[in-house]
N, C-alpha and C positions, 0 to 999 in steps of 0.2 A: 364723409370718410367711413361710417359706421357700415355703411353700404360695400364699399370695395372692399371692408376686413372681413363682411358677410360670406363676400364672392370668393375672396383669394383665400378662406379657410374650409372650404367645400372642396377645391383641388386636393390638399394632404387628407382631408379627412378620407376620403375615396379613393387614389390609392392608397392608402393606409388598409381602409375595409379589403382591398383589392388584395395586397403584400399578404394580409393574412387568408387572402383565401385560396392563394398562390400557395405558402407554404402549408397549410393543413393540407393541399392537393397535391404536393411535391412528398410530405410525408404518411399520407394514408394513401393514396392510389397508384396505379401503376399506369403503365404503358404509353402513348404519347402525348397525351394530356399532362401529366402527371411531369412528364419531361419536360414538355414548354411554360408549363410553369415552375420549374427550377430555370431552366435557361433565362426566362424572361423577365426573373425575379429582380435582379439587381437593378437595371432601368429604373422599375416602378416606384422602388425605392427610392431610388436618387430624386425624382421625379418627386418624390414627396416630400424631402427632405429641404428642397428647393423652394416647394410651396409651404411646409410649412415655417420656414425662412422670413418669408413675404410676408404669413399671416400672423407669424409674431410680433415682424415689423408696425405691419398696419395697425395691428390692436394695440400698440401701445403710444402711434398718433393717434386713434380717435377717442381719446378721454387725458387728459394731466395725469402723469404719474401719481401726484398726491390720492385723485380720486379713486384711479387702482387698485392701491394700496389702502384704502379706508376702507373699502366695504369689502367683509368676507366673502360675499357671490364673486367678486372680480377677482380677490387672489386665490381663490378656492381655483377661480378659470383659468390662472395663469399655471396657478402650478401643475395643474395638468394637464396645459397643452406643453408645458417643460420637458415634463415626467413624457407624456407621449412618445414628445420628440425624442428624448435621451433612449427610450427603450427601441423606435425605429431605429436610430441612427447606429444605435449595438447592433439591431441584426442588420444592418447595410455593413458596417465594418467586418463582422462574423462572414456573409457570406462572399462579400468582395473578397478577402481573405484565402477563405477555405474553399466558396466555392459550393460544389457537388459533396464535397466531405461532410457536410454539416448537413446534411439530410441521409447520414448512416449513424448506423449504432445509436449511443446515448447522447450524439450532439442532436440528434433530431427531436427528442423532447425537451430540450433546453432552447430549441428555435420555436416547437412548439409553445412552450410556457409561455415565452417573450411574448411571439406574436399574440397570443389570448389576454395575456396580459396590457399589451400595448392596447389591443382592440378593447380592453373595458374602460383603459384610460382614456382614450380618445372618445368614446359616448358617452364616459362623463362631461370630459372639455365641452362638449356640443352639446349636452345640457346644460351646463353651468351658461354657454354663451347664447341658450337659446335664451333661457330668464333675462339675461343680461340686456337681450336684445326686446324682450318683451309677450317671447314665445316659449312660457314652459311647456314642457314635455311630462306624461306620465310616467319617465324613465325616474323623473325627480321623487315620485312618490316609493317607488324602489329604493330610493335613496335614504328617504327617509324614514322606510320597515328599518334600515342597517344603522339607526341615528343619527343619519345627516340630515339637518334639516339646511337644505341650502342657503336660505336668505340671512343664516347666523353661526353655524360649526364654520369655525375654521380652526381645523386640527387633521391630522391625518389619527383614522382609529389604530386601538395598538394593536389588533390583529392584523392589520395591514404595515403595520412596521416588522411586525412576527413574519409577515408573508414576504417583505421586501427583503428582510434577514435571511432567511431561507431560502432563498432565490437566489442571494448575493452569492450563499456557500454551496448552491448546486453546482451554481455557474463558472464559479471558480472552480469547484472541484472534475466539473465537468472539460474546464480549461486546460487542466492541469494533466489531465491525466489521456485527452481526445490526440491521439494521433493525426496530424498535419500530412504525412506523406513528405514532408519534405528529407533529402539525404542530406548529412552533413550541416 
C-alpha cells in the first residue's frame, strides 16, 4: 500500500505545482497564454483536489493511525498535506466562484499569496513523505537552517503562525472589500 500512496500523491502534487503556475501566468502575463491558463484553471484544480482525496486516503491505510500519530515526521506529513489541501481547495472555491474576477485588482495577490503559499506547503508534505518513505531530500536541510529539524520539531514556528495571521486578515479584508460584479 506504501506504493499506491507513493503514486496517488504525485497526481495532486503536480497539479498543485501546475495550478500555481497557471495562476502566477494568469497574473503576470498577458495575451493568450495568460488566458488559457485562467480558463483552464479550475479543472486542474478540481483535478487535484480529487487526488489529493485519494492520497489522504491511502496514507492513512498504509501505517495504524496510532503509528501516525507517534512520530513527529508522520504528523508533521499530515499536517501539511491538510494545510495544502485547505489552501488549494480556497483557491478552487475563490475562483469557481469569482471566476476571471480574482485575477484583477487586489484579489490577484491574495490568489497570488495562496498559490506561493500552498506550493511551499505542499514541498514540505513531499519532503516530510520522502523521509517517511526513506528518501530524504536536501529541501530538509532548508528546513533545518529555519529550525526544523524533521525527525523531531513538531510545532508550527511562530513566525508562521504571525504569517497564517496575516494572511487570514488580508484575505478577509481582501474578501470584504473585492467587488463580485454581482447585481442585487
Amino acid at each position: 500500500m506504501n506504493g499506491v500512496h507513493a503514486m496517488l500523491v504525485h497526481f495532486p502534487l503536480a497539479f498543485w505545482a501546475l495550478a500555481t503556475l497557471m495562476i502566477l501566468a494568469g497574473v503576470f502575463l498577458s495575451g493568450r497564454f495568460a488566458e488559457l491558463s485562467r480558463a483552464g484553471l479550475l479543472p486542474v484544480l478540481v483535478f487535484s483536489l480529487l487526488g489529493a482525496v485519494a492520497g489522504l486516503v491511502s496514507g492513512w491505510l498504509v501505517w495504524p493511525a496510532e503509528a501516525n500519530l507517534y512520530s513527529p515526521l508522520a504528523r508533521n506529513h499530515i499536517l501539511m498535506a491538510i494545510w495544502s489541501l485547505a489552501i488549494y481547495s480556497s483557491i478552487t472555491l475563490l475562483i469557481w466562484r469569482f471566476g476571471a474576477l480574482m485575477f484583477q485588482g487586489t484579489q490577484r495577490w491574495a490568489l497570488v499569496v495562496l498559490a506561493l503559499a500552498g506550493g511551499l506547503l505542499f514541498a514540505i508534505t513531499g519532503t516530510l513523505g520522502g523521509h517517511l518513505a526513506g528518501s530524504p531530500t536536501h529541501f530538509s536541510q532548508l528546513l533545518a537552517a529555519f529550525g526544523w529539524t524533521v525527525y523531531e520539531t513538531f510545532y508550527v514556528p511562530d513566525a508562521v503562525l504571525v504569517a497564517l495571521l496575516l494572511l487570514a486578515i488580508i484575505a478577509a479584508g481582501v474578501g470584504l472589500t473585492a467587488k463580485t460584479g454581482d447585481k442585487g
